[in-house]
C-alpha positions in Angstrom: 73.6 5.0 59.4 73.8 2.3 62.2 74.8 -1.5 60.9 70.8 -2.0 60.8 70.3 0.2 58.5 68.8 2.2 61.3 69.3 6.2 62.0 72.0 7.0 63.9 69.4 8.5 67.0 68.2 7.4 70.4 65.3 8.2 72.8 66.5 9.3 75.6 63.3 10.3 78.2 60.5 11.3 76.6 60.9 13.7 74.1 65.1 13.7 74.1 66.8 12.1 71.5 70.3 12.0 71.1 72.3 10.9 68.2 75.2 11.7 65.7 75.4 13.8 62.1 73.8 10.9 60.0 70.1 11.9 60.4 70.9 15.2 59.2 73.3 14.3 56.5 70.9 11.5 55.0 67.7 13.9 55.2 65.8 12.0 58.0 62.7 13.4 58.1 63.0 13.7 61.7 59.2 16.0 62.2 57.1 13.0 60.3 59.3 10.2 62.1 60.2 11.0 65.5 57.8 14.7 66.4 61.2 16.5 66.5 60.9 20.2 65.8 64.1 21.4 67.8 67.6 20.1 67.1 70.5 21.5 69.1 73.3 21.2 67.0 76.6 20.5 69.4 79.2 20.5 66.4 81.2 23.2 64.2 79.5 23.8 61.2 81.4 25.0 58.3 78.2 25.9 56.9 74.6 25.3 58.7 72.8 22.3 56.4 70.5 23.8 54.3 68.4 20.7 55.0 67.8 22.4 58.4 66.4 25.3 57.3 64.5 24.0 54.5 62.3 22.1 56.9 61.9 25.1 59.3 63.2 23.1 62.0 64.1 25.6 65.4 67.7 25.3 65.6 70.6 26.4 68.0 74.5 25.3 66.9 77.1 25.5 69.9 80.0 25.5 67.9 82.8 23.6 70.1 85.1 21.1 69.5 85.7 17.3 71.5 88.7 18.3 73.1 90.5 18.7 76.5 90.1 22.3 76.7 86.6 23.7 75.6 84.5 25.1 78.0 80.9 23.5 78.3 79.6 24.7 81.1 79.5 28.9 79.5 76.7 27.5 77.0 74.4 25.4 79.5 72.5 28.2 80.8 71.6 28.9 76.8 71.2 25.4 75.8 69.2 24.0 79.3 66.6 27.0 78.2 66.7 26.1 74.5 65.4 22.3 75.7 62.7 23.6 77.9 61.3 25.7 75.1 61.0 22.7 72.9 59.6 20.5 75.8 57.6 23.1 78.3 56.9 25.4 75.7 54.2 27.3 77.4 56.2 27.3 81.0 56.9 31.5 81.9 59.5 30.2 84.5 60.5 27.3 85.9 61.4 26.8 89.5 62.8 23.1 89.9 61.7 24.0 93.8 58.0 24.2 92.6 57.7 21.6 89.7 57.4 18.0 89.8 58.7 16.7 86.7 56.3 13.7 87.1 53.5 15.7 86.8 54.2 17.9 84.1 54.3 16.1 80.7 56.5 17.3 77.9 54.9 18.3 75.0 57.6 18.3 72.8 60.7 16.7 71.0 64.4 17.7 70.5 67.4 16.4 68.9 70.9 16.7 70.2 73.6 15.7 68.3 76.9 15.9 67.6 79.2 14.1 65.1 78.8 11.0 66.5 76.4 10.9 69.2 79.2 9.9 72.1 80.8 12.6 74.3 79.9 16.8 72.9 75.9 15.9 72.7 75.6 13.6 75.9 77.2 15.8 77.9 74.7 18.7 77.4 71.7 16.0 77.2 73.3 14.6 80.9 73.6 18.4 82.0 69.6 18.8 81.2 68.8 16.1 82.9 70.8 17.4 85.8 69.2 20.3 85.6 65.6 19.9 85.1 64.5 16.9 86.8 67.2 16.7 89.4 69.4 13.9 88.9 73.1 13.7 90.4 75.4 13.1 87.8 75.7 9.4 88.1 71.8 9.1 87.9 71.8 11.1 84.4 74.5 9.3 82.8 73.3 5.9 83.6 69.7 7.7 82.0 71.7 8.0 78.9 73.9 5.3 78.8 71.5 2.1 79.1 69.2 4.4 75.9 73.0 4.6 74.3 75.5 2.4 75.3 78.3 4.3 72.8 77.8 7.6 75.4 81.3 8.5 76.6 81.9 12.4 77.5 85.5 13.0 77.6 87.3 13.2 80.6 87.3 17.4 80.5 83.1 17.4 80.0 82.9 14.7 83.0 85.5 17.2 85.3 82.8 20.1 84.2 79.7 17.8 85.0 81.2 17.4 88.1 81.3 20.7 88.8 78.4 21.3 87.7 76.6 19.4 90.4 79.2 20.6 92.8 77.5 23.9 92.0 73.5 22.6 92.3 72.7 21.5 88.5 71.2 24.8 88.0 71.8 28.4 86.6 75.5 28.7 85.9 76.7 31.6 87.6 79.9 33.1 85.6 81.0 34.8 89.2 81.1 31.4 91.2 84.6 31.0 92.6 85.0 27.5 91.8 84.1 27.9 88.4 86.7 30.8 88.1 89.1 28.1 89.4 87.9 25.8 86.8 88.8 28.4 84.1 91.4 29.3 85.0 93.1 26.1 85.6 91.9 25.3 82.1 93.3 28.3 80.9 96.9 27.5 81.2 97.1 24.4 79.4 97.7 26.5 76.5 98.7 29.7 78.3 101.0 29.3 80.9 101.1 33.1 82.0 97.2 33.1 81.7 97.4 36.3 79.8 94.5 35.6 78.0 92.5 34.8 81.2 93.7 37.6 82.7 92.7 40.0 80.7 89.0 39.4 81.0 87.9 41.6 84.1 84.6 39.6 85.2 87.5 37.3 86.5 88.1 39.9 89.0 86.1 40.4 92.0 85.6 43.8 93.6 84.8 44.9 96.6 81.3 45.7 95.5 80.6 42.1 94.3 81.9 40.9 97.7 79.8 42.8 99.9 76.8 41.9 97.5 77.1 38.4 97.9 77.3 38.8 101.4 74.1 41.3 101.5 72.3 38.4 99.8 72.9 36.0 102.9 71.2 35.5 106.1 72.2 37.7 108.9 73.3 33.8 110.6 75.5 33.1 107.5 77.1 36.6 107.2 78.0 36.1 111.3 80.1 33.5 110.2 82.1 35.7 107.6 85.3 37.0 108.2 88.4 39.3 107.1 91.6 38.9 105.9 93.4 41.8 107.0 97.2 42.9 106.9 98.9 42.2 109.6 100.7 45.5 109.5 98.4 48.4 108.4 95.0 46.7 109.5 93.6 47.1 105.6 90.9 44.8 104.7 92.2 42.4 101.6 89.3 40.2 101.5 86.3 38.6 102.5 86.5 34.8 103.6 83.4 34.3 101.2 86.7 34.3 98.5 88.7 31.7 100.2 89.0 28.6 97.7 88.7 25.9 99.7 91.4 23.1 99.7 91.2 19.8 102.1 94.8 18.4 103.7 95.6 15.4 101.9 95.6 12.1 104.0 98.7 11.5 106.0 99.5 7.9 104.8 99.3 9.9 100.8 102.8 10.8 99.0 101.2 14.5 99.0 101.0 14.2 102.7 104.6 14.2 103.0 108.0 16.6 101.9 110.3 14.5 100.2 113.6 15.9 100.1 115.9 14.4 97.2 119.6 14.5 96.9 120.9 17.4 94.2 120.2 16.1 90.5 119.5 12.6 92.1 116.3 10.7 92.8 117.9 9.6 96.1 115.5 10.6 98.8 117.4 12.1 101.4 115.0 12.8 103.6 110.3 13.0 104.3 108.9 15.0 106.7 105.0 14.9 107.3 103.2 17.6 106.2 102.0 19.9 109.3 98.3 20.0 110.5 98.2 24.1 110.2 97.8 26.0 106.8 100.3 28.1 105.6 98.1 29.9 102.7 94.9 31.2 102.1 94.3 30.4 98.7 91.6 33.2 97.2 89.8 33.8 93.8 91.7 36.9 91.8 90.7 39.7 93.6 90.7 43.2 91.9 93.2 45.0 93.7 95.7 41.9 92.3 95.1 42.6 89.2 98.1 44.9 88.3 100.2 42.4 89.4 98.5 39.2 87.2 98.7 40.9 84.4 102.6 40.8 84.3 102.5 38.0 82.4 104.8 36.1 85.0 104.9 32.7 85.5 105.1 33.9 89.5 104.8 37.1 91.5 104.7 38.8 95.1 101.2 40.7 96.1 101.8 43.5 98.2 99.4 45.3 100.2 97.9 48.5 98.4 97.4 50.5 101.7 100.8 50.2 103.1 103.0 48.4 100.3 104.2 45.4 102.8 104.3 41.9 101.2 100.8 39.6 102.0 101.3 36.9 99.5 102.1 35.4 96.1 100.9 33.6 93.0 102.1 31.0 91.1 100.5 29.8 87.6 102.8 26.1 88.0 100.8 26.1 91.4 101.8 26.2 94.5 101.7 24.1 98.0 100.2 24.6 101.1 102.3 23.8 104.1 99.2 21.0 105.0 101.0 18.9 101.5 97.5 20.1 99.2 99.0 21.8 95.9 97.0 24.2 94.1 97.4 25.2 90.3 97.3 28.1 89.6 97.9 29.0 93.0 96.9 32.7 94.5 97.4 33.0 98.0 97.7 35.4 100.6 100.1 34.4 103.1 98.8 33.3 106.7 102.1 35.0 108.6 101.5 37.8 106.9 97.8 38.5 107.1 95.4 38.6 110.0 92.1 36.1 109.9 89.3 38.2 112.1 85.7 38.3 112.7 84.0 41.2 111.1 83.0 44.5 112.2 80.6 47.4 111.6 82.9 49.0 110.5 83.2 46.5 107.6 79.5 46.2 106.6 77.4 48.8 108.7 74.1 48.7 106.2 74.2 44.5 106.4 74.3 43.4 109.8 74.8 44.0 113.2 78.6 42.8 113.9 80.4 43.4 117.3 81.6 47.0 117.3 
Protein backbone atom coordinates (compact mmCIF):
# COMPACT_ATOMS: atom_id res chain seq x y z
CA UNK A 1 0.00 0.00 0.00
CA UNK A 2 1.10 3.64 -0.84
CA UNK A 3 1.36 6.15 2.39
CA UNK A 4 -2.39 7.10 1.50
CA UNK A 5 -3.58 4.16 2.06
CA UNK A 6 -4.00 3.96 -1.61
CA UNK A 7 -3.10 0.76 -4.02
CA UNK A 8 0.13 0.60 -5.06
CA UNK A 9 -1.22 1.17 -9.15
CA UNK A 10 -1.23 3.95 -11.81
CA UNK A 11 -3.08 4.79 -15.01
CA UNK A 12 -1.01 5.03 -17.46
CA UNK A 13 -3.08 5.83 -21.10
CA UNK A 14 -6.21 4.63 -21.17
CA UNK A 15 -6.56 1.25 -20.20
CA UNK A 16 -2.66 0.61 -18.88
CA UNK A 17 -1.96 0.55 -15.47
CA UNK A 18 1.14 -0.01 -13.98
CA UNK A 19 2.03 -0.73 -10.44
CA UNK A 20 3.90 -3.05 -7.93
CA UNK A 21 2.92 -6.63 -5.95
CA UNK A 22 0.62 -4.90 -3.34
CA UNK A 23 -2.68 -5.04 -5.30
CA UNK A 24 -2.24 -8.61 -5.72
CA UNK A 25 -0.91 -9.44 -2.29
CA UNK A 26 -3.83 -7.38 -0.53
CA UNK A 27 -6.60 -8.91 -2.88
CA UNK A 28 -7.55 -5.70 -4.76
CA UNK A 29 -10.35 -6.36 -6.52
CA UNK A 30 -8.91 -5.00 -9.48
CA UNK A 31 -12.16 -6.19 -12.22
CA UNK A 32 -14.88 -4.25 -9.86
CA UNK A 33 -12.27 -1.29 -9.23
CA UNK A 34 -10.27 -0.41 -12.14
CA UNK A 35 -12.09 -2.90 -15.45
CA UNK A 36 -8.83 -4.84 -15.33
CA UNK A 37 -9.20 -8.32 -16.72
CA UNK A 38 -5.48 -8.87 -17.90
CA UNK A 39 -2.47 -8.62 -15.63
CA UNK A 40 1.01 -9.27 -16.97
CA UNK A 41 2.95 -10.39 -14.28
CA UNK A 42 6.80 -9.09 -14.81
CA UNK A 43 8.24 -10.92 -11.62
CA UNK A 44 9.44 -14.59 -10.47
CA UNK A 45 6.79 -16.29 -8.90
CA UNK A 46 7.66 -19.01 -6.60
CA UNK A 47 4.17 -19.97 -6.87
CA UNK A 48 1.43 -18.11 -9.16
CA UNK A 49 -1.17 -16.31 -6.45
CA UNK A 50 -3.95 -18.35 -6.15
CA UNK A 51 -5.82 -14.96 -5.85
CA UNK A 52 -5.15 -14.75 -9.62
CA UNK A 53 -6.71 -17.63 -10.63
CA UNK A 54 -9.56 -17.55 -8.32
CA UNK A 55 -10.84 -14.42 -9.98
CA UNK A 56 -10.31 -15.83 -13.56
CA UNK A 57 -8.20 -13.05 -14.35
CA UNK A 58 -6.09 -13.73 -18.03
CA UNK A 59 -2.64 -13.84 -16.94
CA UNK A 60 0.88 -14.07 -18.54
CA UNK A 61 4.15 -14.17 -15.88
CA UNK A 62 7.58 -13.25 -17.57
CA UNK A 63 9.62 -14.64 -15.05
CA UNK A 64 13.01 -12.32 -15.03
CA UNK A 65 14.85 -10.81 -12.51
CA UNK A 66 15.93 -6.62 -12.08
CA UNK A 67 19.40 -7.08 -12.91
CA UNK A 68 22.18 -6.15 -15.31
CA UNK A 69 22.10 -9.08 -17.43
CA UNK A 70 18.43 -10.32 -18.31
CA UNK A 71 17.34 -10.08 -21.63
CA UNK A 72 14.03 -8.00 -22.17
CA UNK A 73 13.80 -7.56 -25.46
CA UNK A 74 13.26 -11.96 -26.27
CA UNK A 75 9.79 -11.55 -24.42
CA UNK A 76 8.37 -8.25 -26.11
CA UNK A 77 7.10 -9.73 -29.15
CA UNK A 78 4.96 -12.15 -26.59
CA UNK A 79 4.09 -9.51 -24.12
CA UNK A 80 3.34 -6.37 -26.90
CA UNK A 81 0.65 -9.12 -28.27
CA UNK A 82 -0.57 -10.14 -24.85
CA UNK A 83 -1.46 -6.06 -24.35
CA UNK A 84 -3.25 -5.74 -27.57
CA UNK A 85 -5.42 -8.72 -26.80
CA UNK A 86 -6.61 -7.15 -23.68
CA UNK A 87 -7.01 -3.60 -25.36
CA UNK A 88 -7.90 -4.45 -29.26
CA UNK A 89 -9.36 -7.56 -28.51
CA UNK A 90 -11.29 -8.01 -31.71
CA UNK A 91 -8.16 -6.58 -34.02
CA UNK A 92 -6.98 -9.86 -36.61
CA UNK A 93 -3.72 -7.91 -37.23
CA UNK A 94 -2.44 -4.80 -36.59
CA UNK A 95 -0.38 -2.79 -38.95
CA UNK A 96 0.93 0.39 -37.06
CA UNK A 97 1.33 1.61 -41.02
CA UNK A 98 -2.55 1.39 -41.28
CA UNK A 99 -3.96 2.30 -37.71
CA UNK A 100 -4.33 5.49 -36.11
CA UNK A 101 -4.27 4.97 -32.54
CA UNK A 102 -6.49 8.15 -32.15
CA UNK A 103 -9.14 6.66 -33.82
CA UNK A 104 -9.33 3.35 -32.45
CA UNK A 105 -10.46 3.28 -28.75
CA UNK A 106 -9.27 0.57 -26.39
CA UNK A 107 -11.75 -1.52 -25.08
CA UNK A 108 -9.97 -2.89 -22.44
CA UNK A 109 -7.72 -2.77 -19.21
CA UNK A 110 -4.35 -4.43 -18.19
CA UNK A 111 -2.18 -4.50 -15.30
CA UNK A 112 1.57 -4.58 -15.40
CA UNK A 113 3.45 -5.02 -12.53
CA UNK A 114 6.35 -6.05 -11.01
CA UNK A 115 7.53 -5.98 -7.37
CA UNK A 116 7.53 -2.56 -7.07
CA UNK A 117 6.16 -0.86 -9.96
CA UNK A 118 9.79 0.96 -10.90
CA UNK A 119 12.11 -0.52 -13.53
CA UNK A 120 10.98 -4.70 -14.85
CA UNK A 121 7.07 -3.45 -15.41
CA UNK A 122 7.86 0.14 -16.97
CA UNK A 123 10.08 -0.99 -19.21
CA UNK A 124 7.65 -3.44 -20.98
CA UNK A 125 4.67 -0.75 -20.41
CA UNK A 126 7.43 1.94 -22.26
CA UNK A 127 8.20 -0.79 -24.96
CA UNK A 128 4.23 -0.98 -25.68
CA UNK A 129 3.91 2.28 -25.96
CA UNK A 130 6.82 2.23 -28.38
CA UNK A 131 5.41 -0.18 -30.19
CA UNK A 132 1.85 0.43 -30.69
CA UNK A 133 1.27 4.09 -30.94
CA UNK A 134 4.66 5.11 -32.05
CA UNK A 135 6.50 6.99 -29.60
CA UNK A 136 10.46 7.31 -29.48
CA UNK A 137 11.73 6.28 -26.44
CA UNK A 138 11.95 9.56 -24.73
CA UNK A 139 8.18 10.34 -25.67
CA UNK A 140 7.11 6.87 -23.81
CA UNK A 141 8.98 7.27 -20.76
CA UNK A 142 8.01 10.81 -20.14
CA UNK A 143 4.18 8.94 -20.79
CA UNK A 144 5.00 6.95 -17.79
CA UNK A 145 6.90 8.93 -15.69
CA UNK A 146 4.64 12.21 -15.19
CA UNK A 147 1.52 8.99 -14.39
CA UNK A 148 4.47 7.53 -12.01
CA UNK A 149 7.10 9.55 -11.03
CA UNK A 150 8.98 6.34 -9.01
CA UNK A 151 9.50 4.77 -12.91
CA UNK A 152 13.28 4.09 -13.24
CA UNK A 153 14.24 1.05 -15.70
CA UNK A 154 17.73 0.03 -14.97
CA UNK A 155 20.40 1.11 -16.90
CA UNK A 156 20.52 -2.64 -18.89
CA UNK A 157 16.44 -2.29 -19.84
CA UNK A 158 17.14 1.55 -20.93
CA UNK A 159 20.48 0.16 -23.26
CA UNK A 160 17.72 -2.56 -24.70
CA UNK A 161 14.90 0.29 -25.08
CA UNK A 162 17.41 1.93 -26.98
CA UNK A 163 17.86 -0.72 -29.14
CA UNK A 164 14.74 -1.31 -29.44
CA UNK A 165 13.97 1.87 -31.24
CA UNK A 166 17.25 1.57 -32.97
CA UNK A 167 15.47 -1.41 -34.51
CA UNK A 168 11.82 0.41 -35.34
CA UNK A 169 9.70 -0.24 -32.01
CA UNK A 170 8.29 -3.15 -33.72
CA UNK A 171 8.47 -7.07 -34.18
CA UNK A 172 11.67 -8.19 -32.60
CA UNK A 173 13.51 -9.99 -35.05
CA UNK A 174 15.92 -12.78 -33.20
CA UNK A 175 18.26 -12.61 -36.57
CA UNK A 176 18.89 -8.78 -36.44
CA UNK A 177 22.63 -8.19 -36.33
CA UNK A 178 22.65 -5.62 -33.78
CA UNK A 179 20.59 -7.42 -31.55
CA UNK A 180 23.06 -10.49 -31.88
CA UNK A 181 25.69 -7.88 -30.86
CA UNK A 182 23.55 -6.95 -28.03
CA UNK A 183 23.60 -10.62 -26.80
CA UNK A 184 26.36 -11.31 -27.18
CA UNK A 185 28.03 -8.49 -25.53
CA UNK A 186 25.72 -9.41 -22.66
CA UNK A 187 26.66 -12.75 -22.76
CA UNK A 188 30.20 -12.37 -21.46
CA UNK A 189 29.57 -10.55 -18.42
CA UNK A 190 29.24 -13.87 -16.99
CA UNK A 191 30.91 -15.97 -19.69
CA UNK A 192 33.99 -14.61 -20.86
CA UNK A 193 34.59 -17.42 -23.56
CA UNK A 194 30.79 -17.05 -24.61
CA UNK A 195 30.48 -20.71 -24.58
CA UNK A 196 27.09 -20.56 -23.69
CA UNK A 197 26.30 -18.08 -26.45
CA UNK A 198 28.01 -19.92 -28.75
CA UNK A 199 26.46 -22.81 -28.62
CA UNK A 200 23.15 -21.67 -29.73
CA UNK A 201 23.23 -21.91 -33.67
CA UNK A 202 20.44 -19.20 -34.59
CA UNK A 203 23.46 -17.07 -33.57
CA UNK A 204 25.03 -18.15 -36.64
CA UNK A 205 24.15 -16.88 -40.00
CA UNK A 206 24.36 -18.99 -43.12
CA UNK A 207 24.71 -18.42 -46.34
CA UNK A 208 21.09 -19.13 -47.03
CA UNK A 209 19.85 -16.48 -44.44
CA UNK A 210 22.22 -13.98 -46.18
CA UNK A 211 21.01 -14.28 -49.55
CA UNK A 212 17.37 -14.26 -48.12
CA UNK A 213 17.66 -11.08 -46.62
CA UNK A 214 19.12 -9.73 -49.60
CA UNK A 215 16.19 -11.44 -51.89
CA UNK A 216 13.80 -9.44 -49.67
CA UNK A 217 15.34 -5.98 -50.77
CA UNK A 218 14.85 -3.82 -53.72
CA UNK A 219 16.80 -4.48 -56.72
CA UNK A 220 18.27 -0.50 -55.82
CA UNK A 221 19.25 -1.71 -52.26
CA UNK A 222 20.75 -5.08 -53.31
CA UNK A 223 22.99 -2.76 -56.03
CA UNK A 224 24.47 -1.35 -53.19
CA UNK A 225 25.62 -4.76 -51.54
CA UNK A 226 28.85 -6.11 -51.65
CA UNK A 227 31.42 -9.03 -50.94
CA UNK A 228 34.04 -9.72 -48.76
CA UNK A 229 36.23 -11.90 -50.57
CA UNK A 230 39.74 -13.48 -49.79
CA UNK A 231 42.29 -11.88 -51.14
CA UNK A 232 44.08 -15.04 -52.09
CA UNK A 233 41.60 -17.74 -53.43
CA UNK A 234 38.72 -15.21 -54.51
CA UNK A 235 36.16 -17.27 -52.02
CA UNK A 236 33.17 -15.31 -51.04
CA UNK A 237 33.22 -14.91 -46.91
CA UNK A 238 30.44 -12.65 -46.57
CA UNK A 239 27.88 -10.35 -47.57
CA UNK A 240 28.29 -6.53 -46.45
CA UNK A 241 24.56 -6.85 -45.27
CA UNK A 242 26.77 -8.60 -42.02
CA UNK A 243 29.13 -5.80 -41.46
CA UNK A 244 28.41 -4.32 -37.88
CA UNK A 245 28.69 -0.99 -38.26
CA UNK A 246 31.14 1.10 -35.99
CA UNK A 247 31.65 5.06 -36.33
CA UNK A 248 35.57 6.58 -35.86
CA UNK A 249 35.62 8.22 -32.62
CA UNK A 250 36.20 12.00 -32.66
CA UNK A 251 39.75 13.04 -33.03
CA UNK A 252 39.93 15.52 -29.98
CA UNK A 253 38.44 11.92 -27.88
CA UNK A 254 41.17 9.78 -25.78
CA UNK A 255 39.75 6.78 -28.07
CA UNK A 256 40.84 8.85 -30.99
CA UNK A 257 44.37 8.51 -30.05
CA UNK A 258 47.27 5.39 -29.37
CA UNK A 259 48.71 6.09 -26.19
CA UNK A 260 51.88 4.34 -25.82
CA UNK A 261 53.00 3.93 -21.94
CA UNK A 262 56.33 3.20 -20.59
CA UNK A 263 56.79 -0.78 -19.45
CA UNK A 264 54.84 -1.35 -16.06
CA UNK A 265 54.60 2.56 -15.80
CA UNK A 266 51.70 4.98 -16.46
CA UNK A 267 54.30 7.29 -18.02
CA UNK A 268 53.01 8.02 -21.49
CA UNK A 269 55.76 7.75 -23.74
CA UNK A 270 54.24 8.59 -26.64
CA UNK A 271 50.15 9.36 -28.76
CA UNK A 272 49.74 8.97 -32.13
CA UNK A 273 46.25 9.88 -33.75
CA UNK A 274 44.26 7.22 -34.80
CA UNK A 275 44.24 6.90 -38.87
CA UNK A 276 41.23 7.93 -40.98
CA UNK A 277 41.16 4.22 -42.80
CA UNK A 278 39.65 1.01 -41.15
CA UNK A 279 41.73 -1.74 -40.49
CA UNK A 280 38.77 -4.36 -39.70
CA UNK A 281 35.52 -5.35 -40.87
CA UNK A 282 33.77 -6.18 -37.94
CA UNK A 283 30.84 -8.87 -38.95
CA UNK A 284 28.00 -10.81 -37.06
CA UNK A 285 29.26 -14.77 -36.35
CA UNK A 286 29.00 -16.18 -39.58
CA UNK A 287 28.51 -20.06 -39.89
CA UNK A 288 31.62 -21.07 -41.44
CA UNK A 289 33.36 -19.39 -37.98
CA UNK A 290 31.70 -21.44 -36.03
CA UNK A 291 34.35 -24.30 -35.47
CA UNK A 292 36.61 -21.85 -34.54
CA UNK A 293 34.12 -19.90 -31.69
CA UNK A 294 33.38 -22.71 -30.19
CA UNK A 295 37.03 -23.19 -28.82
CA UNK A 296 36.22 -21.69 -25.85
CA UNK A 297 39.23 -19.14 -26.36
CA UNK A 298 39.36 -15.96 -25.00
CA UNK A 299 40.89 -15.11 -28.77
CA UNK A 300 41.48 -16.92 -32.08
CA UNK A 301 42.63 -16.60 -35.89
CA UNK A 302 39.76 -17.30 -38.76
CA UNK A 303 41.16 -18.81 -41.68
CA UNK A 304 39.60 -19.04 -44.89
CA UNK A 305 37.70 -22.48 -45.52
CA UNK A 306 38.49 -22.60 -49.33
CA UNK A 307 42.12 -22.10 -49.30
CA UNK A 308 43.15 -22.18 -45.44
CA UNK A 309 45.05 -18.57 -45.54
CA UNK A 310 44.49 -16.35 -42.44
CA UNK A 311 41.38 -13.48 -43.14
CA UNK A 312 40.85 -12.41 -39.54
CA UNK A 313 40.42 -12.84 -35.80
CA UNK A 314 38.22 -12.57 -32.82
CA UNK A 315 38.52 -11.37 -29.64
CA UNK A 316 35.86 -11.81 -26.69
CA UNK A 317 38.02 -8.75 -24.45
CA UNK A 318 37.22 -6.79 -27.83
CA UNK A 319 39.23 -5.56 -30.08
CA UNK A 320 40.27 -2.06 -31.90
CA UNK A 321 39.96 -0.82 -35.13
CA UNK A 322 42.90 1.03 -36.52
CA UNK A 323 40.19 4.36 -36.78
CA UNK A 324 40.62 4.15 -32.33
CA UNK A 325 36.63 2.56 -32.13
CA UNK A 326 36.97 -0.70 -29.91
CA UNK A 327 34.50 -3.39 -30.24
CA UNK A 328 33.70 -6.09 -27.56
CA UNK A 329 33.44 -8.94 -28.45
CA UNK A 330 35.17 -8.20 -31.51
CA UNK A 331 34.91 -10.55 -34.87
CA UNK A 332 36.53 -9.15 -37.63
CA UNK A 333 37.81 -10.03 -40.85
CA UNK A 334 40.94 -8.36 -41.67
CA UNK A 335 40.85 -5.53 -44.41
CA UNK A 336 44.68 -6.50 -45.78
CA UNK A 337 43.68 -9.69 -46.00
CA UNK A 338 40.29 -9.69 -47.64
CA UNK A 339 39.05 -8.03 -50.79
CA UNK A 340 35.77 -5.45 -50.52
CA UNK A 341 33.99 -5.84 -54.22
CA UNK A 342 30.79 -5.15 -55.86
CA UNK A 343 28.75 -8.15 -56.59
CA UNK A 344 28.34 -10.35 -59.38
CA UNK A 345 25.99 -12.81 -61.05
CA UNK A 346 27.83 -15.01 -60.26
CA UNK A 347 27.02 -14.29 -56.56
CA UNK A 348 23.20 -13.97 -56.79
CA UNK A 349 21.98 -14.99 -60.41
CA UNK A 350 18.07 -15.61 -59.34
CA UNK A 351 18.03 -11.88 -57.44
CA UNK A 352 19.29 -9.30 -59.59
CA UNK A 353 20.94 -8.24 -62.51
CA UNK A 354 24.71 -7.47 -61.32
CA UNK A 355 27.61 -6.58 -63.79
CA UNK A 356 28.87 -9.85 -65.17
Amino acid sequence: MSSTGEPDITRILGGIYVGGIQPIAHHTPLKANYQITHILSVIRFEIIPEYLVRKSYTLKNIPIDDNMNTDVLQYFNETNRFIDSCLFPDEIEYDPKKVDFRKKPQKGAIYIHCQAGVSRSVTFAVAYLMYRYGFNLKTALHAVKRKRSVAEPNENFMEQLKLYEAMGSNVVDPENKEYKQWKLQNSIKIDPLGADIMAQNEMFRSEEAQTQEIAKLSEKEAKEVSAIRCKKCRFRLAFSTSFLEHEPPSKESMEGHFIKRAAGSRRIIDIQESQDHCSHYFVEPLEWMKKELQKQELEGKFMCPHCDSKVGGYNWKGSRCSCGKWMIPAIHLQTAKVDHVALTKKDLPNLVSFEE
